[in-house]
MISE-706651 format. One record per atom (N, C-alpha, C, O): atom name; residue in one letter; z, y, x. Coordinates in pm, 1 decimal, padded with zeros to 6 digits. Each point is the difference from the previous one (the first is absolute). Layout:
BEGIN
<atom at="CA" aa="A" w="Z" v="Y" u="X"/>
...
END
This chain:
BEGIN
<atom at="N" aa="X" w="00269.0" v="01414.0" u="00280.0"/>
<atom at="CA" aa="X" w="-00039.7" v="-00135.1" u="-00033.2"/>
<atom at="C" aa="X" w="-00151.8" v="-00016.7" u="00008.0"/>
<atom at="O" aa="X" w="-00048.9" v="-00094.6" u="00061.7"/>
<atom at="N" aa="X" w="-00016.3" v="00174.7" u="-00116.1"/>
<atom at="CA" aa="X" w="-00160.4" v="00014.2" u="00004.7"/>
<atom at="C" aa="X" w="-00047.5" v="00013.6" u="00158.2"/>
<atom at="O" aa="X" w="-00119.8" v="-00005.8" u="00027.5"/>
<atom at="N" aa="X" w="00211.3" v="00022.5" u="00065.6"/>
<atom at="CA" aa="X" w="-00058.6" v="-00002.3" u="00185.2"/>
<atom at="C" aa="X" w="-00036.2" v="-00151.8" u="-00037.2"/>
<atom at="O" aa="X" w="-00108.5" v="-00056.6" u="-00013.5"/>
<atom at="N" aa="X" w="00280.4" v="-00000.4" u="-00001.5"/>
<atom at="CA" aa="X" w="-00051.8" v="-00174.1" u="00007.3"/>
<atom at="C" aa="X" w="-00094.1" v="-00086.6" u="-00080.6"/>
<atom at="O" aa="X" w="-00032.6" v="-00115.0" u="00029.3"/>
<atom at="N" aa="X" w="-00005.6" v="00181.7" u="-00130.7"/>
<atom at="CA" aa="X" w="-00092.0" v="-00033.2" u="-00072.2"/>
<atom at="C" aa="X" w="-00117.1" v="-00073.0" u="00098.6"/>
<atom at="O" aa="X" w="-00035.9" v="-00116.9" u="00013.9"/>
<atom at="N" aa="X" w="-00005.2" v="00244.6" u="00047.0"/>
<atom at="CA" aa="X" w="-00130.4" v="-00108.2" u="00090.8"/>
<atom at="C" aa="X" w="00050.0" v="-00070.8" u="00052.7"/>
<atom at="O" aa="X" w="-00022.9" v="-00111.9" u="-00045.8"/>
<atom at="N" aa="X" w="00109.2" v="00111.9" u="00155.2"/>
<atom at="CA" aa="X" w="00063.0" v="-00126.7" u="00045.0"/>
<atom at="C" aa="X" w="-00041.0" v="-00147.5" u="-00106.9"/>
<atom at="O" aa="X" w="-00087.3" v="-00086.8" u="00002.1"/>
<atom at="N" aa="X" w="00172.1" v="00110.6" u="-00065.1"/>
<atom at="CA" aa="X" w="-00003.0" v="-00089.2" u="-00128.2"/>
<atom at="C" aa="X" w="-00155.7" v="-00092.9" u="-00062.7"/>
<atom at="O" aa="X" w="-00041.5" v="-00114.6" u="-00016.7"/>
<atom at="N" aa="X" w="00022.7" v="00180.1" u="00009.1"/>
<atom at="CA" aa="X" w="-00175.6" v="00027.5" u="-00069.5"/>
<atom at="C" aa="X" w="-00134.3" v="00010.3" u="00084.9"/>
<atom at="O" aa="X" w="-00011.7" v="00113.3" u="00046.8"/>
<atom at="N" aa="X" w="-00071.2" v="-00180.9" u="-00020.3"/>
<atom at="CA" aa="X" w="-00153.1" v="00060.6" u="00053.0"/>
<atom at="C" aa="X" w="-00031.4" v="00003.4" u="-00098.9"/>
<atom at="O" aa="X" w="00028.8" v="-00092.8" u="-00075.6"/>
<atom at="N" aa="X" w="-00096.4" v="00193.3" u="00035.4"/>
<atom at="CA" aa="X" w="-00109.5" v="00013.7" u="-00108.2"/>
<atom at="C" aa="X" w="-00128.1" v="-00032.7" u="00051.5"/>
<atom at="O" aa="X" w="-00050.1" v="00028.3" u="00108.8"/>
<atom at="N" aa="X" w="-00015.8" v="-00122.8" u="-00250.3"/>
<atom at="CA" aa="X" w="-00164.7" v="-00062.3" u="00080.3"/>
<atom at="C" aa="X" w="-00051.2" v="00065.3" u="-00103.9"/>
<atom at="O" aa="X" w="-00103.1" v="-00057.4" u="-00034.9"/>
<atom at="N" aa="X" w="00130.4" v="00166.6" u="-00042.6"/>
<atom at="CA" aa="X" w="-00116.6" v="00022.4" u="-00100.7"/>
<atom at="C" aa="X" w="00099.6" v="00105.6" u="-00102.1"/>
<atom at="O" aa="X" w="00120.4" v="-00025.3" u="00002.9"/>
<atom at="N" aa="X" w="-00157.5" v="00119.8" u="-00075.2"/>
<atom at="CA" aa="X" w="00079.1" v="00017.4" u="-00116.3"/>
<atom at="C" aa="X" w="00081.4" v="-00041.7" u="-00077.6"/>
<atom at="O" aa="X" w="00106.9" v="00041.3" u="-00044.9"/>
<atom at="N" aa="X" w="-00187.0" v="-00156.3" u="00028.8"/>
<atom at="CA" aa="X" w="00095.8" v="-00093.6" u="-00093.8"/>
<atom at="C" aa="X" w="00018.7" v="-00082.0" u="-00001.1"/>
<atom at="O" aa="X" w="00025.3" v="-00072.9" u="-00095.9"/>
<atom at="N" aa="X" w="-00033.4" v="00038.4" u="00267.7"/>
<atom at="CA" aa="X" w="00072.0" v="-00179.5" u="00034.8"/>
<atom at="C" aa="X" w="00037.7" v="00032.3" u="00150.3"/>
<atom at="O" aa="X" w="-00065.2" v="00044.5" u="00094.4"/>
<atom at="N" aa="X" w="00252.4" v="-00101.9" u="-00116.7"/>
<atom at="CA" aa="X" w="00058.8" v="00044.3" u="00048.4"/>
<atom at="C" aa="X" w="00094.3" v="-00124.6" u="00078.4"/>
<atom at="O" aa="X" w="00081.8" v="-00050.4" u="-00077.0"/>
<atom at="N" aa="X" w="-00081.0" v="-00003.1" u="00209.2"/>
<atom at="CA" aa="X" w="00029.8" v="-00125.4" u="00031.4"/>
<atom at="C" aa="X" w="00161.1" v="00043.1" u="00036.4"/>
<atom at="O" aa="X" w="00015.6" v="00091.6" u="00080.7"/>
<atom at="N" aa="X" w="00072.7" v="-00140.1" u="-00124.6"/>
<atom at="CA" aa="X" w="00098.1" v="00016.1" u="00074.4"/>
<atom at="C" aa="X" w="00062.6" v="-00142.3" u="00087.0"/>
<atom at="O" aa="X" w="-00001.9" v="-00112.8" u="-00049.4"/>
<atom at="N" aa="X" w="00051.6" v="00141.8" u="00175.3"/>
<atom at="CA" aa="X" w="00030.3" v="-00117.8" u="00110.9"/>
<atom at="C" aa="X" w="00153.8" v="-00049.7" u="-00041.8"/>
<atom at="O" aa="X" w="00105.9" v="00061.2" u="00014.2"/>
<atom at="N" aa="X" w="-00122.3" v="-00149.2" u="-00051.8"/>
<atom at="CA" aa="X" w="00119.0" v="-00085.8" u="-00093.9"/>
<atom at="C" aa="X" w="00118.2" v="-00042.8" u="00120.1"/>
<atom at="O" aa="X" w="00077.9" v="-00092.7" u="-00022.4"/>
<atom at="N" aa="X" w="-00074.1" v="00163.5" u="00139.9"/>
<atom at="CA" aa="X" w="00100.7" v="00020.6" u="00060.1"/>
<atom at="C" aa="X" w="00061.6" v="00083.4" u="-00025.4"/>
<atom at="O" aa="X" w="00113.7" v="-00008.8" u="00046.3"/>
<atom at="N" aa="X" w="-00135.9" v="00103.3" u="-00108.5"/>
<atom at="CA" aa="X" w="00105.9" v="00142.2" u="-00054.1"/>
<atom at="C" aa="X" w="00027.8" v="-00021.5" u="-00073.2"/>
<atom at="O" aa="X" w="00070.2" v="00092.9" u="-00039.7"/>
<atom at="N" aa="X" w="-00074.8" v="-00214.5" u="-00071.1"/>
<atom at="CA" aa="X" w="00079.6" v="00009.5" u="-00085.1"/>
<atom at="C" aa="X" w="00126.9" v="-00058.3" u="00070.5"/>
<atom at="O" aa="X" w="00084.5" v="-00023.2" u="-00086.4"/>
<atom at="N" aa="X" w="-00037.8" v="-00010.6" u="00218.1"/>
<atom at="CA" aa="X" w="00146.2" v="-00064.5" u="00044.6"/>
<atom at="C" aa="X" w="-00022.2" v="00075.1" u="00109.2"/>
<atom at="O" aa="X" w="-00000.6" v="-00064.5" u="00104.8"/>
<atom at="N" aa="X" w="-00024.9" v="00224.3" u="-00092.0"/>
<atom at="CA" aa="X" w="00019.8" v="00079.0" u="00117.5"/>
<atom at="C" aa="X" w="00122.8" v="00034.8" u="00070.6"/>
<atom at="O" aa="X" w="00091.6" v="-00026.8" u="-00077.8"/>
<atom at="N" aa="X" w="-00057.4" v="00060.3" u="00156.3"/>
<atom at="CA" aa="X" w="00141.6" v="00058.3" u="00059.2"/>
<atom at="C" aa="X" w="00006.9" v="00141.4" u="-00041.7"/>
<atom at="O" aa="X" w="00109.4" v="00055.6" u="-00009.6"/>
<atom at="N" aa="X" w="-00232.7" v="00012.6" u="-00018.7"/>
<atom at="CA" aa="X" w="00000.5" v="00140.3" u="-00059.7"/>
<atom at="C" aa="X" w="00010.7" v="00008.4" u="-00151.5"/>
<atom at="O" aa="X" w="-00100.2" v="-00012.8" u="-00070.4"/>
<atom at="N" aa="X" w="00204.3" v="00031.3" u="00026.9"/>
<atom at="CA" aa="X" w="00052.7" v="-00008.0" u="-00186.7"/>
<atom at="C" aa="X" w="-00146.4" v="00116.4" u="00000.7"/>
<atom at="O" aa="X" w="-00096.4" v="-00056.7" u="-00051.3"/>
<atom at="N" aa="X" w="00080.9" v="00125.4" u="00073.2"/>
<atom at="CA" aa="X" w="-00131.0" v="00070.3" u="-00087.0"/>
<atom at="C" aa="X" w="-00095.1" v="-00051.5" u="00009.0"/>
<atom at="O" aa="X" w="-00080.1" v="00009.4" u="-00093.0"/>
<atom at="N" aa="X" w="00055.8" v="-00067.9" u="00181.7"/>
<atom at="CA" aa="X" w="-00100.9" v="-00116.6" u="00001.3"/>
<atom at="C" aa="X" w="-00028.3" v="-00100.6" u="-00089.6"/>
<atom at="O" aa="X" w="-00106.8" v="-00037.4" u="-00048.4"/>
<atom at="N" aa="X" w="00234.4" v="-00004.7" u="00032.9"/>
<atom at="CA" aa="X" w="00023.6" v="-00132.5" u="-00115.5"/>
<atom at="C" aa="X" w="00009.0" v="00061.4" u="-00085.5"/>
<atom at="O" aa="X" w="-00073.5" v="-00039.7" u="-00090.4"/>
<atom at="N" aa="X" w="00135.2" v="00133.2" u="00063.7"/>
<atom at="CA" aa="X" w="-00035.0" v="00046.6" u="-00135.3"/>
<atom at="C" aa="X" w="-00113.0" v="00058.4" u="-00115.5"/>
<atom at="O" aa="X" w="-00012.3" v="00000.9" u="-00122.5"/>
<atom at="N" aa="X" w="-00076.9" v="00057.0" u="00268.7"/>
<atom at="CA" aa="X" w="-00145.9" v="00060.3" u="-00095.4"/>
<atom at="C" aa="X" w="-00070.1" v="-00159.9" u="00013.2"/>
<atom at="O" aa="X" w="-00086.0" v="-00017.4" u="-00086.3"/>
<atom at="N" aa="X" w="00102.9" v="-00076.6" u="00158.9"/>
<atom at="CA" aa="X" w="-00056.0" v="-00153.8" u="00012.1"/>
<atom at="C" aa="X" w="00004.4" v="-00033.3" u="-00140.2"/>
<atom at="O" aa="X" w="-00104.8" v="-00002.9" u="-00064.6"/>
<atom at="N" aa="X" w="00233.6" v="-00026.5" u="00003.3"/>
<atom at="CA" aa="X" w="00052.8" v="-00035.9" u="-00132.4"/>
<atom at="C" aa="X" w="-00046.7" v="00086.2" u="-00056.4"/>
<atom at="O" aa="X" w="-00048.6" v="-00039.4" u="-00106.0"/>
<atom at="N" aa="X" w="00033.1" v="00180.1" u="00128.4"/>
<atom at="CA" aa="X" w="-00018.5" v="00081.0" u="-00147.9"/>
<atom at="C" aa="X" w="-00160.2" v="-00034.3" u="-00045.6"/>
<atom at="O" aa="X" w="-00034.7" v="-00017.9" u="-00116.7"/>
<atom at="N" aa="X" w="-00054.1" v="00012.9" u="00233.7"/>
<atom at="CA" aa="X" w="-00121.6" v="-00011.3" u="-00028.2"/>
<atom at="C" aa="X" w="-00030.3" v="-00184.4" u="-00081.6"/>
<atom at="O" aa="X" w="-00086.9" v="-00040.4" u="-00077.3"/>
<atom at="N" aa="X" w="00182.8" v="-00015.2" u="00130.3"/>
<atom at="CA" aa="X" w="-00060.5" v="-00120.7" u="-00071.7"/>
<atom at="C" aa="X" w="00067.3" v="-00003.4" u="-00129.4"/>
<atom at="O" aa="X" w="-00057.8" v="-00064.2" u="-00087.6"/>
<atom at="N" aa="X" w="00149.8" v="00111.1" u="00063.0"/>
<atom at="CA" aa="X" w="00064.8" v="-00006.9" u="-00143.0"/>
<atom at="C" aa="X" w="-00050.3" v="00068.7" u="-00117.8"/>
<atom at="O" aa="X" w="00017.8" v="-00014.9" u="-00120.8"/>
<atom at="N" aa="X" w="-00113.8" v="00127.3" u="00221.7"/>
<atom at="CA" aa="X" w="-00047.0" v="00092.6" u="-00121.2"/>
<atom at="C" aa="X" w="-00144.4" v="-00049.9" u="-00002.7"/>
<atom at="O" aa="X" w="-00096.2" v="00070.7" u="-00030.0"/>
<atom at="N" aa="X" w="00091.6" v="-00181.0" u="00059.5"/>
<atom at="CA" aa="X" w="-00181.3" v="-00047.7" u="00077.6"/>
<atom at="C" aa="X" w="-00090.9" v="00132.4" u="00028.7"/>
<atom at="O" aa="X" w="-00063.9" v="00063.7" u="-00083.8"/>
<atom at="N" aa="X" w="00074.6" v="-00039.1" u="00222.1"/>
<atom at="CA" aa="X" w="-00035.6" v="00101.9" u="00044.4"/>
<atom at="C" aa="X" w="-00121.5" v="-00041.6" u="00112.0"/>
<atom at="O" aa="X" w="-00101.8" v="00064.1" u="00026.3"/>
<atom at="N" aa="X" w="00157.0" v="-00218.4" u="00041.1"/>
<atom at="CA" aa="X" w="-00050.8" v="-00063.2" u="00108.5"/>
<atom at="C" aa="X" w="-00105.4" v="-00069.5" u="-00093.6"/>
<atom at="O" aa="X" w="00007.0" v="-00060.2" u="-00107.2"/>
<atom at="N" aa="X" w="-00095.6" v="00090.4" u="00183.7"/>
<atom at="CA" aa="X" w="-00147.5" v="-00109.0" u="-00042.4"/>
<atom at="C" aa="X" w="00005.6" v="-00124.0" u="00068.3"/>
<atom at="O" aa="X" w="-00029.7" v="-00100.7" u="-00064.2"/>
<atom at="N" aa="X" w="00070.3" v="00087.8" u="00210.7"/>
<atom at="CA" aa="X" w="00045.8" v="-00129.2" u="00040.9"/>
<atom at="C" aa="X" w="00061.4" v="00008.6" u="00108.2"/>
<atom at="O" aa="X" w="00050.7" v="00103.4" u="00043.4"/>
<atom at="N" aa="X" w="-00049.7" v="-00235.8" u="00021.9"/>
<atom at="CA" aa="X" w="00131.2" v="00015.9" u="00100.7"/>
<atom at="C" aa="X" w="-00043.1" v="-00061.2" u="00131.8"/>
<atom at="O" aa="X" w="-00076.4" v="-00096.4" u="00005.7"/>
<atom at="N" aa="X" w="00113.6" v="00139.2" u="00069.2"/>
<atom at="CA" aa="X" w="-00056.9" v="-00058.6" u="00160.0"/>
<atom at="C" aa="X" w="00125.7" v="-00012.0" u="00077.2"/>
<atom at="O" aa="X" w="00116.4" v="00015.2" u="-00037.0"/>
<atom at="N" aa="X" w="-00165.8" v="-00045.7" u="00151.9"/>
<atom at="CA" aa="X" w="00087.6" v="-00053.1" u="00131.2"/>
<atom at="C" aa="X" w="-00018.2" v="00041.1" u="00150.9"/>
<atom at="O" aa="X" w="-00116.8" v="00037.1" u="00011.7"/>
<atom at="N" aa="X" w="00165.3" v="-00030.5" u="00076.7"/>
<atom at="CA" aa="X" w="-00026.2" v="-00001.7" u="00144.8"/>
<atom at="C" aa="X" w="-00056.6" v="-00119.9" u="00029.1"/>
<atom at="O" aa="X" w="00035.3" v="-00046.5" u="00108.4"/>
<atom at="N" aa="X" w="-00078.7" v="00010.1" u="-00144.2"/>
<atom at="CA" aa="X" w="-00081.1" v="-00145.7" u="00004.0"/>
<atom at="C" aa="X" w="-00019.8" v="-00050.6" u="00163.0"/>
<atom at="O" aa="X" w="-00028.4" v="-00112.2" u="00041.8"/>
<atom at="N" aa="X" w="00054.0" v="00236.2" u="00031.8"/>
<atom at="CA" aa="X" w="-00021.3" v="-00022.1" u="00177.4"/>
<atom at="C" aa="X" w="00139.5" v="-00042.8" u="00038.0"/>
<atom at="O" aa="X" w="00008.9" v="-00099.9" u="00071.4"/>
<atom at="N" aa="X" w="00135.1" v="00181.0" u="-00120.9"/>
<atom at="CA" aa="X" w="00100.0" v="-00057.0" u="00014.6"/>
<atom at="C" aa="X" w="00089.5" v="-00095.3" u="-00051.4"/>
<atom at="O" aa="X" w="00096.7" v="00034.6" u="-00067.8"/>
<atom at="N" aa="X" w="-00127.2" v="-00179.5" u="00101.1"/>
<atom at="CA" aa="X" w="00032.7" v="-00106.3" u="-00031.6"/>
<atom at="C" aa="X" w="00169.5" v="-00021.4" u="-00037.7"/>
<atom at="O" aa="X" w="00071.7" v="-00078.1" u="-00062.5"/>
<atom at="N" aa="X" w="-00061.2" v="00200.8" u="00143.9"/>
<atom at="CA" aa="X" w="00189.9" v="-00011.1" u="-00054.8"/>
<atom at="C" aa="X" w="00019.9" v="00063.4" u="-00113.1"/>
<atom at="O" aa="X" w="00096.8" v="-00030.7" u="-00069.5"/>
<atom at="N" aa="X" w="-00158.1" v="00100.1" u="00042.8"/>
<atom at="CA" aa="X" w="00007.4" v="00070.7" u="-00192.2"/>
<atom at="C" aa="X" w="-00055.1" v="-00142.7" u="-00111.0"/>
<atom at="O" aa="X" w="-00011.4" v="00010.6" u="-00122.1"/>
<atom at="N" aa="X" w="-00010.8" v="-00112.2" u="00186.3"/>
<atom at="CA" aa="X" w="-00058.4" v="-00085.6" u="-00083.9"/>
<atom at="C" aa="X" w="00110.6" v="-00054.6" u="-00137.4"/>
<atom at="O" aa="X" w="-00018.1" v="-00049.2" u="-00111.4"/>
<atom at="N" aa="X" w="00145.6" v="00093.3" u="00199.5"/>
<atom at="CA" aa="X" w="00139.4" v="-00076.7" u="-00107.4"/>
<atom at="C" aa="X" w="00003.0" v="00097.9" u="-00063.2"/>
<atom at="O" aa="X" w="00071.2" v="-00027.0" u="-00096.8"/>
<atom at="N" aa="X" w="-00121.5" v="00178.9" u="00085.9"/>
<atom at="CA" aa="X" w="00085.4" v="00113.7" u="-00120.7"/>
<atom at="C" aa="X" w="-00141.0" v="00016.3" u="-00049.9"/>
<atom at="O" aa="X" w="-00008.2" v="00073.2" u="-00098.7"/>
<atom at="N" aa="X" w="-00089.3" v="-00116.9" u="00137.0"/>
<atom at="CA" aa="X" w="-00129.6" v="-00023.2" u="-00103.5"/>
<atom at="C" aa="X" w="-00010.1" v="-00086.5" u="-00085.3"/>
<atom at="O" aa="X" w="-00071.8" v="00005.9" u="-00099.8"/>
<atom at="N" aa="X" w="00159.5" v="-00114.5" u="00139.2"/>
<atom at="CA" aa="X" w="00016.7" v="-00117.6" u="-00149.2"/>
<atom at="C" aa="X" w="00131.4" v="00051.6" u="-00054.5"/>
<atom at="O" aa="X" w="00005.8" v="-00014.3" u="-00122.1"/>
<atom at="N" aa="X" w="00080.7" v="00059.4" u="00165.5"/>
<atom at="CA" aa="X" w="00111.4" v="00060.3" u="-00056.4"/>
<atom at="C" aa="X" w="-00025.1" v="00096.8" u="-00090.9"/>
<atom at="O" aa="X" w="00066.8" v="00005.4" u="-00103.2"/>
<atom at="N" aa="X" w="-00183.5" v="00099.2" u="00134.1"/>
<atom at="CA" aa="X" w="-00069.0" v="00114.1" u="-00066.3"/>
<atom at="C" aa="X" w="-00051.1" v="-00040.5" u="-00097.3"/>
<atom at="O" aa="X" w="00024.9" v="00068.1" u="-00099.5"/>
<atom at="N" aa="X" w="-00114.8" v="-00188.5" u="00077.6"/>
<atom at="CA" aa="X" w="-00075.0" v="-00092.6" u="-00084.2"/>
<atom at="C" aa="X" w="00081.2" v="-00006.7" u="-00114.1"/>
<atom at="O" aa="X" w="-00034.1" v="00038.4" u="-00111.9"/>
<atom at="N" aa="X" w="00118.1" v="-00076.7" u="00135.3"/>
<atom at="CA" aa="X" w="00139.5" v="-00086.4" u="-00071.3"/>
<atom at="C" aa="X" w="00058.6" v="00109.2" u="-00111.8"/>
<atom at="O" aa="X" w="00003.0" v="-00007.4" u="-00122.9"/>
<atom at="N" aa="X" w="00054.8" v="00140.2" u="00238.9"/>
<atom at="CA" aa="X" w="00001.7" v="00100.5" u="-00088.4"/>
<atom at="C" aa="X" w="-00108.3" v="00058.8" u="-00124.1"/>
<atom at="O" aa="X" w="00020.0" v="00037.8" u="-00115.4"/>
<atom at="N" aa="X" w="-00105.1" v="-00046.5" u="00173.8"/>
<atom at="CA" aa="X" w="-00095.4" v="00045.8" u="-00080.1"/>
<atom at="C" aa="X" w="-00017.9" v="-00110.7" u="-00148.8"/>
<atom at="O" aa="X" w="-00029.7" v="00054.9" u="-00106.1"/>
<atom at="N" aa="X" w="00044.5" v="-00167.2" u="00108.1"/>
<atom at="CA" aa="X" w="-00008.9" v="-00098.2" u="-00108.8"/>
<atom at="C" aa="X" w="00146.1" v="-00018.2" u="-00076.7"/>
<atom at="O" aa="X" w="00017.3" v="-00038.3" u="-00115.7"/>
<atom at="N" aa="X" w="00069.4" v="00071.6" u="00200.1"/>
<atom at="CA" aa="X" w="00163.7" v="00028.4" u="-00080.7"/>
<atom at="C" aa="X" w="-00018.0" v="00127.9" u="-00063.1"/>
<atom at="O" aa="X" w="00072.8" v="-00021.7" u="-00096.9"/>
<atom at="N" aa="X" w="-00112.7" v="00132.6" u="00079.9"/>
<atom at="CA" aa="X" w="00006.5" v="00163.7" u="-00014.1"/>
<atom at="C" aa="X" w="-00099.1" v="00030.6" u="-00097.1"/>
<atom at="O" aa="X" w="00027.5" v="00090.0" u="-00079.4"/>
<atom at="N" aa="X" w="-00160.3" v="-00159.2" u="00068.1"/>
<atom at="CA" aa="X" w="-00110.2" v="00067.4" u="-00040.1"/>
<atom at="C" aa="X" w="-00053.7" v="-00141.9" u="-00119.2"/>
<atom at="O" aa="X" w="00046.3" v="-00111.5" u="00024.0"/>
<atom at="N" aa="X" w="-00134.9" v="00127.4" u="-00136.3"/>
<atom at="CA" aa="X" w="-00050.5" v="-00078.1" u="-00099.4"/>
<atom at="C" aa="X" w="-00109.4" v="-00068.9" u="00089.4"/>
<atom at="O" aa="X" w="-00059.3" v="00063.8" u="00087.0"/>
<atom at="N" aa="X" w="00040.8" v="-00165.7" u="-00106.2"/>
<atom at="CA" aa="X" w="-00083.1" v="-00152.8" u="00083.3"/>
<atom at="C" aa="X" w="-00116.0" v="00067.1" u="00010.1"/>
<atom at="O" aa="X" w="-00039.1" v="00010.1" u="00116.2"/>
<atom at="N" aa="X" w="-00021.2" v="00033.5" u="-00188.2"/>
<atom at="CA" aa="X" w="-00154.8" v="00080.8" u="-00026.7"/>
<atom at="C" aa="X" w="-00024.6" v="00093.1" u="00127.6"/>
<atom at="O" aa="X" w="-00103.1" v="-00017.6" u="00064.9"/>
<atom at="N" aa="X" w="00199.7" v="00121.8" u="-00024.8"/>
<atom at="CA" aa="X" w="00000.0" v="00117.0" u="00031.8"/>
<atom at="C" aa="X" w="00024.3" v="-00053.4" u="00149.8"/>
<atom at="O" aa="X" w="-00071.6" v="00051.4" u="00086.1"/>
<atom at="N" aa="X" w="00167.4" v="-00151.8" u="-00044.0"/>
<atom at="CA" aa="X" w="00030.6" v="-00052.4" u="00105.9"/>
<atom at="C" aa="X" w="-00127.1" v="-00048.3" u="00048.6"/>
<atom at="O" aa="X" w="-00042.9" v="00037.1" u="00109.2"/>
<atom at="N" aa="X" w="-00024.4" v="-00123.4" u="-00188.8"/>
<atom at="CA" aa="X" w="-00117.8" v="-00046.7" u="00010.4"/>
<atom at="C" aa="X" w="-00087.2" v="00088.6" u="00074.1"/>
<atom at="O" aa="X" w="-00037.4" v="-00015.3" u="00116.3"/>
<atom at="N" aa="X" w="00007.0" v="00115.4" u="-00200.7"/>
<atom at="CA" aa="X" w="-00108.6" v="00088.3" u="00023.6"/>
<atom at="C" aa="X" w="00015.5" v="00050.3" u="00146.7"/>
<atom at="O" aa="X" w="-00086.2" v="00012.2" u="00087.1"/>
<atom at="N" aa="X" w="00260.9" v="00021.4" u="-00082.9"/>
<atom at="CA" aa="X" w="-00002.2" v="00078.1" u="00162.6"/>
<atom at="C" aa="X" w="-00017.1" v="-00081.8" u="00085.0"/>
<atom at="O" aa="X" w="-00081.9" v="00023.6" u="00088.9"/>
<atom at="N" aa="X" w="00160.6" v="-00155.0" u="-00091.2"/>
<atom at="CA" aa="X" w="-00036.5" v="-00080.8" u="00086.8"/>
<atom at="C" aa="X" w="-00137.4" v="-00044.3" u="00081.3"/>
<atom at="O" aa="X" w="-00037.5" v="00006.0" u="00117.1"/>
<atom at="N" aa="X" w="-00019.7" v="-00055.8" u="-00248.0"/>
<atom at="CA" aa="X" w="-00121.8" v="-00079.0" u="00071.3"/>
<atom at="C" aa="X" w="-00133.1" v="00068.2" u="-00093.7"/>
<atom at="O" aa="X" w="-00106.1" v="00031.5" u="00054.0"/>
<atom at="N" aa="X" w="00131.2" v="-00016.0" u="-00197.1"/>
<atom at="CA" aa="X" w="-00146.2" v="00010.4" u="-00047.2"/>
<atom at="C" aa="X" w="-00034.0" v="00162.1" u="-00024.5"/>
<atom at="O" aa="X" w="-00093.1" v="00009.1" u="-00080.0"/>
<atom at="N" aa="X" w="00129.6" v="00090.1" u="00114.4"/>
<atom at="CA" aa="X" w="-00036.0" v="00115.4" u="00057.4"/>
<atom at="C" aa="X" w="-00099.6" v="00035.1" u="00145.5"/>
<atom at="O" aa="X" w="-00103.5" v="00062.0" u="00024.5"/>
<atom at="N" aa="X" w="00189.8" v="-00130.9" u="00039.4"/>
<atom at="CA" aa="X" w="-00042.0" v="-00013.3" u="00171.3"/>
<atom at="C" aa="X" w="-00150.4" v="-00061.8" u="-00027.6"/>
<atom at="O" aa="X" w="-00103.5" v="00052.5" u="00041.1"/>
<atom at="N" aa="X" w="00110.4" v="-00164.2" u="-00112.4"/>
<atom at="CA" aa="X" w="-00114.9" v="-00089.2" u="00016.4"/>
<atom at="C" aa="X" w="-00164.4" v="00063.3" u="-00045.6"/>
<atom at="O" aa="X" w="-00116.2" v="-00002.0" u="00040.6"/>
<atom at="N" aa="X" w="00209.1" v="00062.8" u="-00165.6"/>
<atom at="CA" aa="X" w="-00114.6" v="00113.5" u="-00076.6"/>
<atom at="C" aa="X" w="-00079.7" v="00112.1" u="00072.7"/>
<atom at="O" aa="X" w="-00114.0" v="00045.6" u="-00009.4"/>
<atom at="N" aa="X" w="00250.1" v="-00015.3" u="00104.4"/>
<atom at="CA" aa="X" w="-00091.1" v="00112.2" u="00105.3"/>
<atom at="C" aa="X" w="-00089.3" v="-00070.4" u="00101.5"/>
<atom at="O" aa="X" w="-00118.1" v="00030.8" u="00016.0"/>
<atom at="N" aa="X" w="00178.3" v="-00123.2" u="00049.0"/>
<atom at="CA" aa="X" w="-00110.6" v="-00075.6" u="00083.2"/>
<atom at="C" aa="X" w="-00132.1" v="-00088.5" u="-00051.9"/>
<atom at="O" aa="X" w="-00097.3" v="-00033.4" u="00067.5"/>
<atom at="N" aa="X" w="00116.3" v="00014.0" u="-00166.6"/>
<atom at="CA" aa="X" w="-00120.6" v="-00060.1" u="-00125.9"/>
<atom at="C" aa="X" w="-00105.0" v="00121.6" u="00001.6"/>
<atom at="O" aa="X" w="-00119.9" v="-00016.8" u="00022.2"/>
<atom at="N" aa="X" w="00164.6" v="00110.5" u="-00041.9"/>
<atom at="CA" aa="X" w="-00038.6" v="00104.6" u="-00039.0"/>
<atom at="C" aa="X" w="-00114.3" v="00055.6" u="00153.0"/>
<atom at="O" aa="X" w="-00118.3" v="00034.0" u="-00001.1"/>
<atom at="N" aa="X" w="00217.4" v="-00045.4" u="00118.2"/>
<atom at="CA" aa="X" w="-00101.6" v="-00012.2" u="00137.4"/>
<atom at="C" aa="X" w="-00114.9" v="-00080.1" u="00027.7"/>
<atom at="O" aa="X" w="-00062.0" v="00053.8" u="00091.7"/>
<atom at="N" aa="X" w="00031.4" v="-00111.2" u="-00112.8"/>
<atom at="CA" aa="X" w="-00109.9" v="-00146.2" u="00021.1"/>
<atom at="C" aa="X" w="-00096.8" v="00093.0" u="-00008.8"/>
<atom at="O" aa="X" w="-00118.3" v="-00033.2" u="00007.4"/>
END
């Protein structure tokens, strides 16, 4: 399970950890599953996309969705949008 881990996961740092909110609705169950495990145990610092492939655009709001059904409003929050923002704030 730990091969797919990277799959799963880029790591940008020690301790911020983006996971691509297409694995959480992968065709690979280990995939989806360390997807879910990391956001359930808030493991993910935030969440990204293929942002180049416009056809992942429906399981990125689908991913969204999951993430605000599964997880406390706060925490959804944070991965979503105000994590990400903090790191690029943080660039300037």
């Amino acid at each position: 399970m730990f091969n797919r881990f990277i799959v799963s996961v880029a790591v940008c740092s020690p301790l911020r950890q983006r996971l691509n909110l297409r694995n959480v609705f992968s065709d690979n169950p280990d995939i989806q599953r360390t997807a879910k495990f990391l956001i359930d145990n808030r493991l993910a610092a935030f969440v990204g996309s293929n942002a180049h492939n416009t056809e992942e655009l429906a399981q990125v709001k689908d991913g969204i969705r999951w993430v605000y059904d599964h997880c406390p409003e706060k925490y959804a929050d944070a991965i979503i949008h105000d994590n990400a923002y903090e790191i690029v704030k943080t660039q300037d």
